[in-house]
N, C-alpha and C positions, 0 to 999 in steps of 0.2 A: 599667687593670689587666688588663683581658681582653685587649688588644692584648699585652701585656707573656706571658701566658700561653701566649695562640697562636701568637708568636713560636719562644715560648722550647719549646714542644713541637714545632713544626713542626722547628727543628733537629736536638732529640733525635731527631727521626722518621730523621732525614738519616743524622745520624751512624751512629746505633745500627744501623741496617741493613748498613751497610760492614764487608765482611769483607775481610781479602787474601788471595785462591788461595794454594795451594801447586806448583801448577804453570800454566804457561803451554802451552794445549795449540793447536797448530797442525797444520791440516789441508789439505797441499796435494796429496794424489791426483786425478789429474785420473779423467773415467770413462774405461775403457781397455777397449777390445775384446780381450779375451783372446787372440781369435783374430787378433790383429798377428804375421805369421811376422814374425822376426827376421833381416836381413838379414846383419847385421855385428855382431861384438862387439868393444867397445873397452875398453882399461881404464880403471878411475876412481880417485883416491887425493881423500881431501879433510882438510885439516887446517885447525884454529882454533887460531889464535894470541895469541886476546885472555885478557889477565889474567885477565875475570872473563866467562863464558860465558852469564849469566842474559840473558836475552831481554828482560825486562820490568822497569824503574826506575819504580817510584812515588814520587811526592813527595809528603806528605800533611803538613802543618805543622812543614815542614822538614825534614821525617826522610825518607829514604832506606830503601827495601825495594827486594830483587832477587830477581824470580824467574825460574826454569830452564822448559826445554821439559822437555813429559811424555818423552822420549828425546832423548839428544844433540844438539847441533845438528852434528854431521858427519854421522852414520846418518840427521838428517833431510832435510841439503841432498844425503848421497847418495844416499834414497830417492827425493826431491822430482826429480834429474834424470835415473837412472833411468828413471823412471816417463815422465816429459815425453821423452826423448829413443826409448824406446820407441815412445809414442805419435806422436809429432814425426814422426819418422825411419827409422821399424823398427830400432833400432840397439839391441840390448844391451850391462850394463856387468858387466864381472866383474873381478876383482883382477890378473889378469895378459893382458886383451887388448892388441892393437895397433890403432890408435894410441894410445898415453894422455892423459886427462884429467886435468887437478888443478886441485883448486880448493882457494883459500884463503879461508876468512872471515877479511874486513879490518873490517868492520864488520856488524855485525846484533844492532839493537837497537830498541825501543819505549820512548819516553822519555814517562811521562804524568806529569802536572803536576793535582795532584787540589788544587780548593780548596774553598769550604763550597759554595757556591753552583754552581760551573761546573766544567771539566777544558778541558784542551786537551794534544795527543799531539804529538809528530815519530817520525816511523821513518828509518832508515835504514839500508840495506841494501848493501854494498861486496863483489862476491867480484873477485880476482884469478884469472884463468883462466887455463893454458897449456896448447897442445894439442902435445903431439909424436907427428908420424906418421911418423919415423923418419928424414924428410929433412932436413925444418925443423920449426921450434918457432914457435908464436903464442904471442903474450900477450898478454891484455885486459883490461880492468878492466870490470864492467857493474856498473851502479850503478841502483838503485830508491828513491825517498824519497817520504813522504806527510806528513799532519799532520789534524786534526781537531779539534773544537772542541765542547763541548756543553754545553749546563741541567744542572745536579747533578752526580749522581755517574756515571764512566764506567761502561760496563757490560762488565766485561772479557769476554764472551760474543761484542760486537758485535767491538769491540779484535783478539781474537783470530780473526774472519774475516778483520776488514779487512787483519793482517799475513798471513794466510795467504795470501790473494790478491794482497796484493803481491810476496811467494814467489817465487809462483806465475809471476805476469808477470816475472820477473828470470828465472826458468827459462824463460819462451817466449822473452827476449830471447837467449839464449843459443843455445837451440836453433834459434831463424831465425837467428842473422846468420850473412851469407854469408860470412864469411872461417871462420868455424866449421866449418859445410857443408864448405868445399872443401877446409880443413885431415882434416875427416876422410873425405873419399873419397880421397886421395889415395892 
């Protein structure tokens, strides 16, 4: 009977603790010397084209919850390369520089799988990129994926570094590769 009790509260413990955010907040600022002069400004356009924009799919005894970033995800993958390609590159982005950037989200998303006992995640992260510097045009795809596994209940706290950091790396890949680079000194 007392196994039956301690059970059955240890659960309640489980459950009753689980809340679902109302936003999913990601923070991919990297630190930035203010004092980065700016070499070049390019322009930046970025559009998401997926039906459903939420960041975050939880599955919790089959039900389906979706939640959003605390601000767009366009204003935050154009904040996020911005910021990365300032610091990168000395390169600033404004709406009508030359060369231009765009970027599309093809995918970015955090798929968590909540069960009584454990969770396990997938992210995945797809922008399609094109640079035109006026001569020629690039296009690439750079792609970031992760996953994770844990005891109990996810802790969307941890969740949301670990996609921010993943971002984050999809923004340094962009900003190192060298077809990038030489697309925009051109």
């Amino acid at each position: 009977m007392r196994k039956i009790i301690f059970v059955s509260s240890f659960i309640a413990i489980l459950t009753s603790c689980a809340s679902v955010p109302n936003h999913f907040i990601i923070n991919t600022a990297p630190v930035i010397s203010h004092n980065t002069p700016i070499t070049k400004n390019i322009g930046i356009t970025v559009a998401d084209p997926r039906a459903r924009q939420a960041i975050l799919r939880l599955t919790e005894d089959g039900k389906h919850s979706y939640i959003s970033s605390n601000i767009s995800t366009t204003e935050l993958v154009k904040q996020g390369l911005s910021d990365n390609f300032r610091q990168q590159l000395a390169i600033g982005m404004s709406p009508n520089g030359e060369p231009t950037l765009s970027v599309t989200i093809d995918k970015m998303a955090l798929k968590l799988e909540q069960g009584i006992v454990n969770y396990e995640t997938q992210s995945l992260i797809i922008f399609e990129v094109a640079i035109n510097n006026g001569v020629k045009t690039l296009n690439k795809t750079f792609k970031r994926q992760g996953t994770s596994k844990g005891p109990l209940k996810a802790d969307i706290a941890v969740l949301e570094s670990e996609f921010s950091t993943l971002l984050t790396q999809l923004y340094n890949d962009i900003s190192e590769d060298p077809q990038v680079r030489a697309y925009l000194t051109l």
